[in-house]
C-alpha positions in Angstrom: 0.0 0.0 0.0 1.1 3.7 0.3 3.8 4.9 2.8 1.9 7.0 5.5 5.2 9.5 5.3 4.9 9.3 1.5 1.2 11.0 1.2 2.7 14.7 1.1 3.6 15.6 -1.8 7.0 16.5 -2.6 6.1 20.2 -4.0 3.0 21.1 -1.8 2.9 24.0 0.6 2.2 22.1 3.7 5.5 20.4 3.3 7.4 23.6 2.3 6.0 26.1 5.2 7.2 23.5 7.6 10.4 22.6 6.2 10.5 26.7 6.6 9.4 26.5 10.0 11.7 23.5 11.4 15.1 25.7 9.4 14.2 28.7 11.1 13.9 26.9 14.7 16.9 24.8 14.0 19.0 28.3 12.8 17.6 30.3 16.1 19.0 27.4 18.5 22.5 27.1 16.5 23.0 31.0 16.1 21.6 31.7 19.7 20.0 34.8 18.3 16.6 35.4 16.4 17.7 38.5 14.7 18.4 36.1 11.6 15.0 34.4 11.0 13.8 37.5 11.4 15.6 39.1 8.4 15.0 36.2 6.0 11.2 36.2 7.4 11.2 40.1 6.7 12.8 39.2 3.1 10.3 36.7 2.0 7.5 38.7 3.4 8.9 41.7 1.3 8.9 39.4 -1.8 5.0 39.7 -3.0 5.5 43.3 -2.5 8.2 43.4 -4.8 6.4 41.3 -7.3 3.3 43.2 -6.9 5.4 46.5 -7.8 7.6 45.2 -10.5 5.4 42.6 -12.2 1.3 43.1 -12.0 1.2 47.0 -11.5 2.9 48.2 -14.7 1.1 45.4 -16.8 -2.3 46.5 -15.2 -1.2 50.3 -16.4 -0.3 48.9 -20.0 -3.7 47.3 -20.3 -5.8 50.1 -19.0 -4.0 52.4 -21.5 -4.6 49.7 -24.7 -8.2 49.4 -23.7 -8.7 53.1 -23.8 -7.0 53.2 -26.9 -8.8 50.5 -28.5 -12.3 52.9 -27.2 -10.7 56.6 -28.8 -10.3 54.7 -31.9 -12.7 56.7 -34.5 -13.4 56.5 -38.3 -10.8 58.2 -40.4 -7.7 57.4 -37.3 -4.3 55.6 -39.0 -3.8 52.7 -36.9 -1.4 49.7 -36.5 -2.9 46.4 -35.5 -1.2 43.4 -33.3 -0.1 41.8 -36.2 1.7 44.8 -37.8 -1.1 45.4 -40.3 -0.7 49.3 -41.1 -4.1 51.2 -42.3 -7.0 53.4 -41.8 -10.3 52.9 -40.2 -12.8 53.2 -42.6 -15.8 52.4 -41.0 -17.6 50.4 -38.1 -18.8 47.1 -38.1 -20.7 46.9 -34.4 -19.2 47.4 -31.1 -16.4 45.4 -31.4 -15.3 44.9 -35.3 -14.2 47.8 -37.4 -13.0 48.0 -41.4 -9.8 48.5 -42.1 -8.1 49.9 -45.4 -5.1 48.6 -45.8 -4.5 48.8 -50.2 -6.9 51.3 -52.8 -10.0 49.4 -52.7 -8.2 46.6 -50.1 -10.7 46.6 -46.7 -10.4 43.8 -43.9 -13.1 43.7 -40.9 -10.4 43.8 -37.7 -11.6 43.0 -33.9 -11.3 46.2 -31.8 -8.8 44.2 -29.8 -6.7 43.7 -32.8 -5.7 47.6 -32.8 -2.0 48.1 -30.8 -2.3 51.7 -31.4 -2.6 54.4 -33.4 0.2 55.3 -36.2 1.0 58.3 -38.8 1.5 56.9 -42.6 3.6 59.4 -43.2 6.2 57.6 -40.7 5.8 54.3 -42.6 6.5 56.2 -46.0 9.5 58.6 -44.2 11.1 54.8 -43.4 10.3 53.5 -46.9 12.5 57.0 -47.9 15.0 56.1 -45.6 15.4 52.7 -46.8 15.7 53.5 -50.6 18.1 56.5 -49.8 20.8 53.8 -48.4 19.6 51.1 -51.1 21.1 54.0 -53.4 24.1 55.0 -51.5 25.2 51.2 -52.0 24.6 51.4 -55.6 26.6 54.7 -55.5 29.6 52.6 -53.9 29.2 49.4 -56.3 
C-alpha cells in the first residue's frame, strides 16, 4: 500500500512552510540569536510586494492604456494592428469589429482588440525614404 510518510507531496505547501518552520527553529537554537530568522522572514515577506510593484502594476497600467486606446479609436484614425497590419479605419462594423483599409480598394473587418495603437502613414513612407536613400548609396559605392 502507500507509505503514510509518502502522502505529502513533494512540491506542496504544507511540506514547504514546515520545512521553513523547522530551518528557522533549527538556525535560532544554533545561532543563539533570532535576529536572523527575522531578516530572512522580513525578506520573504517583502517578496510579494516586490512582485506586486515590479510585475502586476505596470502590466495593469499597460492594459488600461490599450483598452482606452482600442475605445478613442474613431473613423478616419491611422492605426497599426497586433499583427503589424498598417491602415486606416474606414468604417464600423458593431461594437467590437471595425474595417480596415489597408490597399486602394483593399478593406479587412479587424476586432477592436486587434488595434495596438494608433500610427502616422507618413512615418511608414519617411522609413520607406530612408530605406531606398541607403539602397542608393550602395549602388553609388558598387
Amino acid at each position: 500500500m502507500t507509505d503514510p510518510e509518502r502522502s505529502w507531496q513533494i512540491g506542496s505547501h504544507a511540506v514547504m512552510h514546515s520545512h521553513l518552520i523547522f530551518a528557522l527553529i533549527a538556525q535560532e537554537k544554533n545561532s543563539g540569536g533570532g535576529s536572523g530568522a527575522i531578516i530572512q522572514l522580513g525578506i520573504l515577506l517583502l517578496i510579494p510586494f516586490a512582485m506586486y510593484f515590479f510585475m502586476i502594476r505596470p502590466q495593469r497600467r499597460r492594459m488600461r492604456e490599450t483598452q482606452e486606446l482600442q475605445r478613442s479609436i474613431q473613423v478616419g484614425d491611422e492605426v497599426i494592428t497586433t499583427s503589424g497590419v498598417y491602415g486606416v479605419i474606414t468604417g464600423e462594423d458593431g461594437d467590437n469589429r471595425f474595417w480596415l483599409e489597408i490597399d486602394d480598394d483593399v478593406q479587412i473587418r479587424i476586432a477592436r482588440a486587434a488595434i495596438s495603437g494608433k500610427s502616422s502613414l507618413d512615418d511608414a513612407d519617411g522609413e520607406n525614404d530612408a530605406d531606398d536613400s541607403v539602397s542608393a548609396n550602395a549602388d553609388d559605392n558598387d
